[in-house]
C-alpha positions as CSV (number, residue, x, y, z in Angstrom):
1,X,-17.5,13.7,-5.8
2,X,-15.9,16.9,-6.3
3,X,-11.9,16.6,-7.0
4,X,-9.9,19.8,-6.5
5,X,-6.9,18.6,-9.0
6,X,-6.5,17.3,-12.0
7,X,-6.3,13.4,-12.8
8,X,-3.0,12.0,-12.0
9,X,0.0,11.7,-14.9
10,X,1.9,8.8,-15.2
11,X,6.1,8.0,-16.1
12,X,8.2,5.2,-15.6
13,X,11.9,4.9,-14.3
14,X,14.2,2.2,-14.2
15,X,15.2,0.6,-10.7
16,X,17.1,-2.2,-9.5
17,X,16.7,-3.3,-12.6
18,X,13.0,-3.2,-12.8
19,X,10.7,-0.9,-14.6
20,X,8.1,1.1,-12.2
21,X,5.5,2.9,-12.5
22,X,4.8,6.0,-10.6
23,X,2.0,7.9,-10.8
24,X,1.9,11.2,-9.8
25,X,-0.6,14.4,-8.8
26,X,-0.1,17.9,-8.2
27,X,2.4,20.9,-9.5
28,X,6.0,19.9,-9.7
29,X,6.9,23.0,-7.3
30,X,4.9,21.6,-4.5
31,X,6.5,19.7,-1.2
32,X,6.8,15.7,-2.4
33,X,4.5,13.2,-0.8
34,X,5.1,9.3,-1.4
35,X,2.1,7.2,-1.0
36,X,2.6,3.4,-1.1
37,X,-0.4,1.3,-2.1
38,X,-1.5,-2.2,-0.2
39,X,-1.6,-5.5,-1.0
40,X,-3.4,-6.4,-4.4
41,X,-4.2,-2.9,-5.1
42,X,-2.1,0.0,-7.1
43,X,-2.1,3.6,-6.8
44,X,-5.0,4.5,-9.2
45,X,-7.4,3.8,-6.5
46,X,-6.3,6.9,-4.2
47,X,-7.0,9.2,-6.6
48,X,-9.8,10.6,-5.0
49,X,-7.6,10.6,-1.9
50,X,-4.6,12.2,-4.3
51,X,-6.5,15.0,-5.6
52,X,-7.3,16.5,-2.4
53,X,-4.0,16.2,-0.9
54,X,-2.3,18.0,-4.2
55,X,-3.8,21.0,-3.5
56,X,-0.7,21.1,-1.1
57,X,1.5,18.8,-2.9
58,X,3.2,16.7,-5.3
59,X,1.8,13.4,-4.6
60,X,4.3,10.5,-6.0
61,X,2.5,7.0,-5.9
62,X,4.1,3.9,-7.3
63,X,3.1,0.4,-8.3
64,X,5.2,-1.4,-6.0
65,X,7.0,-4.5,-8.4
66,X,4.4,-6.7,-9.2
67,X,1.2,-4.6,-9.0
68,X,-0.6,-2.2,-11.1
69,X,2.0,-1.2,-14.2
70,X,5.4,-2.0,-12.2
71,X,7.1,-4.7,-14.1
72,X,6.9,-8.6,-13.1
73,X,10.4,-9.8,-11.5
74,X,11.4,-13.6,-12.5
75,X,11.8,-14.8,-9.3
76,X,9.3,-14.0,-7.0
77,X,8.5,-11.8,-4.0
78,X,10.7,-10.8,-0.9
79,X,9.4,-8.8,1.4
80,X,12.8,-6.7,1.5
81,X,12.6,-5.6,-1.8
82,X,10.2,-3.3,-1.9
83,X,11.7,-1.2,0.9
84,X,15.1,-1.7,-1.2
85,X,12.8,-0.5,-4.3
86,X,11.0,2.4,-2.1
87,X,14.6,3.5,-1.0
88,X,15.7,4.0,-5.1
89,X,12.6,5.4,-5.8
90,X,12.6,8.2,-2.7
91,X,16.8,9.2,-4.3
92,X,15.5,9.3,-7.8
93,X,12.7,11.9,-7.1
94,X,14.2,13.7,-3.6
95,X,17.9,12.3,-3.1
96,X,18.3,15.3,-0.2
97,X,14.9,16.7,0.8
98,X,13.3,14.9,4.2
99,X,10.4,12.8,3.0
100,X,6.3,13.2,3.8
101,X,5.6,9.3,3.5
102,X,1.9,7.4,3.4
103,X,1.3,4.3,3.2
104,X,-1.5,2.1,2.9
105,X,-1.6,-1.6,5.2
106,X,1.2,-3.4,3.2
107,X,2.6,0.5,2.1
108,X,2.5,0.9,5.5
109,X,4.5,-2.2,6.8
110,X,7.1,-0.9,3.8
111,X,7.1,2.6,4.4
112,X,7.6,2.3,8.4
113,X,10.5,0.1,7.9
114,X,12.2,2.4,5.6
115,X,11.5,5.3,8.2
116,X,13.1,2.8,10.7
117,X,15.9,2.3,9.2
118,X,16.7,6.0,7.4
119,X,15.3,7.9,10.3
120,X,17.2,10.8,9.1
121,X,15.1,10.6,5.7
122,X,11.7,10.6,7.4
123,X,10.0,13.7,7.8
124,X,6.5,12.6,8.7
125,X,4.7,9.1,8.3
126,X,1.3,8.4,8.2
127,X,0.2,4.5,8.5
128,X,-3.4,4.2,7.1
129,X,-4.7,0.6,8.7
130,X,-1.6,-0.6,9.1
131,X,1.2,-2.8,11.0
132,X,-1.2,-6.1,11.9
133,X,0.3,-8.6,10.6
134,X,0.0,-11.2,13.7
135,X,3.5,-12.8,14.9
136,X,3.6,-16.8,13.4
137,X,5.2,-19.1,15.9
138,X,8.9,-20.9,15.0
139,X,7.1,-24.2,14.8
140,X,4.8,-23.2,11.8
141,X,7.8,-22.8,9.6
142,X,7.9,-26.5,8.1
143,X,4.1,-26.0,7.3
144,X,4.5,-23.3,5.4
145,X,7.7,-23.6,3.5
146,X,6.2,-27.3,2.0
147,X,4.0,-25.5,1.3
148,X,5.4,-22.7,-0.8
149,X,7.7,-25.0,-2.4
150,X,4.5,-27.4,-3.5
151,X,3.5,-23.9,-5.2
152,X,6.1,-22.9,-7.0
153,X,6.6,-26.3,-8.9
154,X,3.7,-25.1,-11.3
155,X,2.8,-21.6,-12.8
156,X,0.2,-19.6,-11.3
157,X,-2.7,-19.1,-13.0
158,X,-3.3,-15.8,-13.7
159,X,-7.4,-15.1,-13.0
160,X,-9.5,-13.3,-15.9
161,X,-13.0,-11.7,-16.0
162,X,-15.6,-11.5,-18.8
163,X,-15.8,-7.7,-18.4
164,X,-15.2,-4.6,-16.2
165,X,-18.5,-4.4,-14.9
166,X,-18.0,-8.5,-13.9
167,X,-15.0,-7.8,-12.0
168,X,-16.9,-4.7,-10.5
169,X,-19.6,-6.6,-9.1
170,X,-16.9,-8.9,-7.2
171,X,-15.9,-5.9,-5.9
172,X,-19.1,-4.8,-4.6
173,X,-19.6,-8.0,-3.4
174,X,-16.2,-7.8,-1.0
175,X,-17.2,-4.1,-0.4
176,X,-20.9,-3.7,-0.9
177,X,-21.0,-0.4,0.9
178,X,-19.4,1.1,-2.3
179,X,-22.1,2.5,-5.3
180,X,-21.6,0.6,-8.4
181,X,-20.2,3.8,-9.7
182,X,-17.5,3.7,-7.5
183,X,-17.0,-0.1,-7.6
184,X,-16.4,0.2,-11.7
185,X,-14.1,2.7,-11.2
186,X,-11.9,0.1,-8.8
187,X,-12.4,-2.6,-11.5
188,X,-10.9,-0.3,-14.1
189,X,-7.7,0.6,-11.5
190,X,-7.5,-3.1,-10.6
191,X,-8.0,-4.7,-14.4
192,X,-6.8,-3.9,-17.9
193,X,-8.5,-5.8,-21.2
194,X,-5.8,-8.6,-22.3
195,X,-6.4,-8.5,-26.1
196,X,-8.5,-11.6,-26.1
197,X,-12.3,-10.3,-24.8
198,X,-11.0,-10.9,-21.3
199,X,-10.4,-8.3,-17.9
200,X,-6.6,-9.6,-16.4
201,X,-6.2,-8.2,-13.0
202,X,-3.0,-6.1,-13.1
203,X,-1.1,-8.6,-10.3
204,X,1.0,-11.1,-10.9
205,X,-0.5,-14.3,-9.6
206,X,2.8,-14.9,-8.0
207,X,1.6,-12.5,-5.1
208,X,-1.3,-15.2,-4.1
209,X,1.5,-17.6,-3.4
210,X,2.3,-18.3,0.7
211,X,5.2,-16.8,2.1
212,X,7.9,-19.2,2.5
213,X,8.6,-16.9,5.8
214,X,7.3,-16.4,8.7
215,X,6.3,-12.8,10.0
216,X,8.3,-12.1,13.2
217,X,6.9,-9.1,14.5
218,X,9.8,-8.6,17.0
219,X,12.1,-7.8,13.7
220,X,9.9,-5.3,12.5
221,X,9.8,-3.7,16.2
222,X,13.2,-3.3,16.5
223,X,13.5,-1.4,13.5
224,X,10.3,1.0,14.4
225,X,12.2,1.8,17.7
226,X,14.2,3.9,16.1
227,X,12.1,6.1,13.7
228,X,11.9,9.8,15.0
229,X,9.5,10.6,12.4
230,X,6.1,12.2,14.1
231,X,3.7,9.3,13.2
232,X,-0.2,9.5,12.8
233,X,-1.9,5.9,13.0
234,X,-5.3,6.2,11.3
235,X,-7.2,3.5,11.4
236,X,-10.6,2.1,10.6
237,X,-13.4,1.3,12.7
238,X,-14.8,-1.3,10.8
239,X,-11.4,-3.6,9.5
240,X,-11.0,-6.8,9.5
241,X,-7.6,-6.4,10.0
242,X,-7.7,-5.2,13.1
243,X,-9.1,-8.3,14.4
244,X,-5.6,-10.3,13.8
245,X,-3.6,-9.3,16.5
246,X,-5.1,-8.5,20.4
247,X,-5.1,-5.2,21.8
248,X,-2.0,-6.0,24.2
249,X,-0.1,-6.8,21.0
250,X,-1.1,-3.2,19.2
251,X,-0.1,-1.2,22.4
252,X,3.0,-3.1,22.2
253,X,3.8,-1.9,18.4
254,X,2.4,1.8,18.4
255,X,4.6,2.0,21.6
256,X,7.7,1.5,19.3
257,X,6.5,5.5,17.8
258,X,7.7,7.5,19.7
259,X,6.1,10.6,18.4
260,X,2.7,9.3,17.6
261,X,-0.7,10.2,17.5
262,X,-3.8,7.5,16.8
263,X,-7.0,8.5,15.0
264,X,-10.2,6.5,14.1
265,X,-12.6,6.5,11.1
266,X,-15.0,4.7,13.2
267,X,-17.5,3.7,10.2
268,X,-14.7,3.2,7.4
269,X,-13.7,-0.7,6.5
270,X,-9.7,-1.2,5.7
271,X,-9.9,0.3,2.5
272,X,-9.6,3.9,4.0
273,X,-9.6,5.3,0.5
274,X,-12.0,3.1,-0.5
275,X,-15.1,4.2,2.0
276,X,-14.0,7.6,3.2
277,X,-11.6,9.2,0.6
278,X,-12.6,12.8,1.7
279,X,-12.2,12.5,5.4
280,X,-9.1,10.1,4.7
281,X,-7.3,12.8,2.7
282,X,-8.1,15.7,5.6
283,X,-7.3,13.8,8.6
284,X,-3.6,13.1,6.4
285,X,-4.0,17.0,5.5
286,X,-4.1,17.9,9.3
287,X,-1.4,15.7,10.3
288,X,1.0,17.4,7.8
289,X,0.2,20.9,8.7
């Protein structure tokens, strides 16, 4: 694979009182785009994605808390945070400048809701195959907060691998379309040696945890009614995602956009960047021109 840029450069910053790292492609004079990873991943693994998309711009990826280098918070995960920590993170870098934002299934779900609710911050949003979380009924609730709080009494046991190329053959065996090349170089994004002969993925166990909260999609509508952002939906062919909620339920949710338009990489998987970095990157490319 040929990569137009150079490899990404990385800083931290200090943000509601956490330290995060943001990794970042492309000249500083360039237009600022914010990527936001998915769940259990970190920025590293767009760079083949990044380094197209810098030939046009700045492109500004953080860890979100929790993942990749971002610091570990104390207490836990709530889901409202990491739009609170995208919204510091957007002022730090472009406090008045309309924002280019892309985000990634979870990044997506953050970075739509931040559109939502600063509409007048939102230039353009792209949602890579995102937005599926399926609805959980009121009456599930009891289930899953005993459950969560049966978690919590212990510590999570953070999961280790004999080496890189270990952990890469996991990978290739959840993605086994992917070369082993290209499966090591995930491993190394995901995993970092932990001083004692051992590969710790770079995600605190915390995030493996259930949700003491249910997902009520009807929230998370409301506050996509009123994004005026043009929106592109691109979406894989091939994701399991997809799968979780019907088809009624999607035309229900992309009708929220008002400004949309909905692509397909018919014979990608959900990892967009993962299966079709060069096509992901131009159909994003397109979008913003």
């Amino acid at each position: 694979m040929t990569n137009p840029a150079p490899p990404s450069r990385s800083e931290f910053i200090r943000a509601r009182g956490l330290r995060f790292h943001i990794r970042r492609w492309g000249a500083p004079g360039l237009p600022l785009l914010f990527l936001g990873h998915g769940w259990l991943d970190v920025s590293a693994t767009f760079d083949p994605v990044a380094r197209i998309l810098a030939r046009r711009f700045q492109v500004l990826a953080p860890d979100w808390r929790g993942f990749g280098h971002s610091q570990w918070p104390q207490d836990g995960y709530w889901f409202p945070d990491y739009v609170a920590d995208f919204e510091a993170i957007a002022d730090h870098y472009s406090p008045d400048e309309p924002l280019t934002l892309v985000g990634h299934s979870m990044g997506a779900q953050i970075l739509s809701l931040y559109a939502g609710l600063r509409p007048e911050r939102v230039k353009q949003l792209v949602c890579l195959d995102g937005l599926f979380l399926p609805d959980m009924a009121a009456d599930t609730a009891p289930r899953r907060l005993a459950r969560w709080l049966g978690q919590v009494r212990g510590p999570g046991r953070e999961k280790t691998y004999e080496s890189f190329e270990f952990l890469a053959s996991r990978v290739q065996a959840q993605h086994p379309q992917l070369s082993p090349e290209r499966a090591l170089f995930i491993a190394r994004c995901w995993g970092q040696e932990d001083g004692r002969g051992r590969i710790r993925l770079l995600a605190d166990p915390k995030h493996r945890l259930d949700s003491p909260q249910n997902y009520r999609a009807a929230e998370s509508m409301a506050v996509w009614r009123q994004i005026t952002a043009p929106t592109l939906f691109l979406d894989a062919g091939r994701s399991y995602f997809a799968k979780w909620i019907g088809t009624p339920e999607r035309a229900e949710r992309l009708a929220c956009f008002r400004n949309r338009r909905e692509e397909m990489l018919e014979e990608a998987g959900h990892m967009l960047h993962f299966d079709a970095p060069e096509e992901t990157a131009r159909r994003i490319g397109d979008f913003l021109t």
